[in-house]
N, C-alpha and C positions, 0 to 999 in steps of 0.2 A: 095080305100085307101084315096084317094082324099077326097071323103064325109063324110069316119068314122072321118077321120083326122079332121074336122071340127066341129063333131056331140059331144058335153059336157057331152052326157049319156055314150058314149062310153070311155071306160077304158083301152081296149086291145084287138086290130083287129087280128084275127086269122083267118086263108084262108087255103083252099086246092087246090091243083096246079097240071096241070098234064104236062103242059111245061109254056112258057114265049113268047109270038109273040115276042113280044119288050122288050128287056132285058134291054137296054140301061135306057132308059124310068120309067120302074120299080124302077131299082138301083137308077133313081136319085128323082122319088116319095118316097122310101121307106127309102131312109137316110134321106130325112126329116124329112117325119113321125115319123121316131121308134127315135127321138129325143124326141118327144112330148109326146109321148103314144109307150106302146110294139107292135110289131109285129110280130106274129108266124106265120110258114107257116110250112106246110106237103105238100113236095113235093113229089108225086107218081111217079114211072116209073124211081126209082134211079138203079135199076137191068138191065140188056140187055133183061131181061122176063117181069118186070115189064112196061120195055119202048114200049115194044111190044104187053103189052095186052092195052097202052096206047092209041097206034097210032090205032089199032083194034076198039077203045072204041070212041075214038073221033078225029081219024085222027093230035093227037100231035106229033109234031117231038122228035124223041126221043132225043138226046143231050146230053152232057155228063156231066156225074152229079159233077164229079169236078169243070165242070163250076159254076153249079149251088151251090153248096157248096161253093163256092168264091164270089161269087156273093149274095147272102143270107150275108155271114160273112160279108162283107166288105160293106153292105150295112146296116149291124145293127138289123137284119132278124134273129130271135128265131128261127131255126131249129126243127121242132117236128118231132121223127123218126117212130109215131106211131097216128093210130087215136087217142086212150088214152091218148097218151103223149101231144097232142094237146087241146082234154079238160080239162086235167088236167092244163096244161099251164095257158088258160083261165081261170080256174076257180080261182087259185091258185095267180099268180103272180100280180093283182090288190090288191089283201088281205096282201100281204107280204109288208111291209117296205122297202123303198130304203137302202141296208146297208149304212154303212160310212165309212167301210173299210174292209181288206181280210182278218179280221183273224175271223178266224171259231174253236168252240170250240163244242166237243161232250161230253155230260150228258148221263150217260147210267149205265142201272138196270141191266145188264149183260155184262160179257167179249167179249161172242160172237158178242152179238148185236155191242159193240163199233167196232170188227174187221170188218164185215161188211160195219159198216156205214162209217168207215175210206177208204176199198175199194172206195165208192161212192163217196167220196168227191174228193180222187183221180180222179176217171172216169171221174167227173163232172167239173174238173178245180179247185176246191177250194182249199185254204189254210192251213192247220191242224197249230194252232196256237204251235209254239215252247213257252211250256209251264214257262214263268218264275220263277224263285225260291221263290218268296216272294208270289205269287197266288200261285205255286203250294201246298205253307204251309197254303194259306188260306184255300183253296179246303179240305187239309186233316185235318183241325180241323173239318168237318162235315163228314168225312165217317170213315168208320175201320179200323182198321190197316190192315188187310187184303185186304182191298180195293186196288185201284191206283188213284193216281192222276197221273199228265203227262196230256197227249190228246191223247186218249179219258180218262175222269175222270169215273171210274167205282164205284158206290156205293155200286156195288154189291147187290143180289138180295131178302135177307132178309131187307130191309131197312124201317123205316117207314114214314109216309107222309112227319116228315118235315126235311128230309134228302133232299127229291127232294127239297122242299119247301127253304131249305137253298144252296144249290148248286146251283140251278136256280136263285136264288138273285140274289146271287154272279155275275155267270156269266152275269145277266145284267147290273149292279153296275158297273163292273170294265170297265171303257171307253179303254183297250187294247186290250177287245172284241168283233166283230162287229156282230157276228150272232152265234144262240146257235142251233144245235142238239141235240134233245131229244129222247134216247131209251128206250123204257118200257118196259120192260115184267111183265106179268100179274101174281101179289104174291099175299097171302092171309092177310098177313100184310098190303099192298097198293096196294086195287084191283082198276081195270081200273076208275071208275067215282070218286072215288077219287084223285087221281092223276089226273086227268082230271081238275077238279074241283081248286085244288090246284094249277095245271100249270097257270089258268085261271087267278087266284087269284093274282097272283106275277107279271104277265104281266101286266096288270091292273095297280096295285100299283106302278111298276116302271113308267109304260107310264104317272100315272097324277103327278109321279117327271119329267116329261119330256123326261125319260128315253125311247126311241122307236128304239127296233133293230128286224130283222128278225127271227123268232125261227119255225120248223120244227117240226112235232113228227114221231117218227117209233112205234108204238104199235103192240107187240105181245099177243098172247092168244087166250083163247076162246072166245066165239059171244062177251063177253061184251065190248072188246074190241073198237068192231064197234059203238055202243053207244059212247064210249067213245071220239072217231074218230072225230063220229060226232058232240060232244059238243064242243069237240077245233075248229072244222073246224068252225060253228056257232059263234066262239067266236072271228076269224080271227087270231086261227093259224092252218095252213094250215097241216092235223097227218092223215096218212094212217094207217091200219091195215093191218098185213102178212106183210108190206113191207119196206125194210130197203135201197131200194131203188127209190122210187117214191119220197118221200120227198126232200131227197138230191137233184132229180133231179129235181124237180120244186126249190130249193134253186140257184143251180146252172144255172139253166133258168134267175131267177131274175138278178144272178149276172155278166150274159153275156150283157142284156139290160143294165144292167147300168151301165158297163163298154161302152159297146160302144155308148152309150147317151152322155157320157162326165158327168154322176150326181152323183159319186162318187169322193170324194178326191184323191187327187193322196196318194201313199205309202207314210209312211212316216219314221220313226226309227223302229217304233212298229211292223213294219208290214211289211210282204214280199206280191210283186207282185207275184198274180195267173201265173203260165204259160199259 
């Protein structure tokens, strides 16, 4: 920790762990640290089986993982529950924008996809922005009447490009927003690299008005989907394919480090405190 903490290439120290000699020690390296730069850890041997093929493997004391879970928290310590969840962490959470506050707004090309990704944000601590009446009448000058606006804003799944194109503005325009979820599913009206292309587009254009908040994708469909994935992920936004749950949770990753860094504003009218 010591030496990433100090090294300029480094972005974001990610460790795996099978116990802690020195707990003490750790806890007061790693609230340093993860002030400066993030910190995830995957700590193995959280089961009474896993702590046991622990001690077998390298002679770790097993220990009780609500220590460790207290101890990671309150030290400012990214919890990863999974190898995956760990590279993803890394890969993800340096490309994301520090938000500027907790309210979290979901865009989505299906009804489905928005209940989902509402579960996530749930799971994951975030905020689901109590939608105002003056946005939510912006929101529905660009979708159908059939549509919803509220949160999640549903465009529903016949839409064409600049449906996304003007909802995604929007929610980065409006400074009551601090971070956007994006659901696609894959139409033949606005197939994946399009939308891809277009998300890119509007990121872009806000960020050189100085405009810079964090935004997620959940992409469904078939293969081209992953293309598509991959051009936002290349573009530094962070868009899984199949999954309505991996995004939120590197979202929610970002926004545990930077709550417990102190690099967030505190709440303020606009905006309720995460639980």
């Amino acid at each position: 920790l010591t030496f990433f903490e100090q090294d300029d290439n480094t972005h974001i120290i990610a460790q795996h762990c099978e116990d802690l000699k020195d707990g003490r020690a750790f806890a007061e390296v790693a609230k340093r640290v993860s002030k400066k730069k993030p910190v995830v850890m995957l700590k193995a041997g959280r089961t009474s089986m896993g702590a046991r093929a622990a001690s077998s493997h390298t002679g770790a004391l097993a220990g009780n993982d609500k220590i460790y879970e207290d101890v990671l928290k309150q030290s400012g310590v990214i919890r990863a529950r999974s190898l995956r969840d760990l590279l993803e962490f890394a890969r993800a959470i340096p490309v994301l924008p520090t938000p500027k506050g907790e309210n979290v707004i979901i865009i989505t090309g299906a009804g489905g996809s928005g209940v989902l990704l509402s579960d996530a944000c749930v799971d994951n601590g975030l905020t689901l922005m109590a939608m105002p009446s003056d946005l939510d009448a912006a929101f529905r000058k660009f979708i159908p009447p059939f549509g919803a606006a509220g949160n999640p804003v549903d465009i529903t799944g016949g839409e064409p490009p600049k449906t996304y194109q003007n909802t995604i503005r929007l929610g980065l325009e409006d400074p009551r927003i601090h971070a956007l979820v994006l659901g696609y599913w894959h139409t033949i009206v606005t197939p994946p690299m399009v939308f891809a292309k277009l998300a890119v587009e509007v990121v872009d254009e806000m960020k050189a008005k100085g405009i810079v908040k964090p935004v997620v994708v959940s992409l469904a469909g078939d293969v081209e989907v992953e293309e598509a994935a991959e051009y936002l992920f290349d573009h530094g936004i962070p868009a899984y394919p199949y999954s309505t749950e991996m995004p939120v949770l590197v979202l929610g990753a970002k926004y545990r480090w930077a709550r417990a860094a102190g690099v967030m504003p505190k709440a303020s009218a606009n905006q309720s405190p995460s639980p």
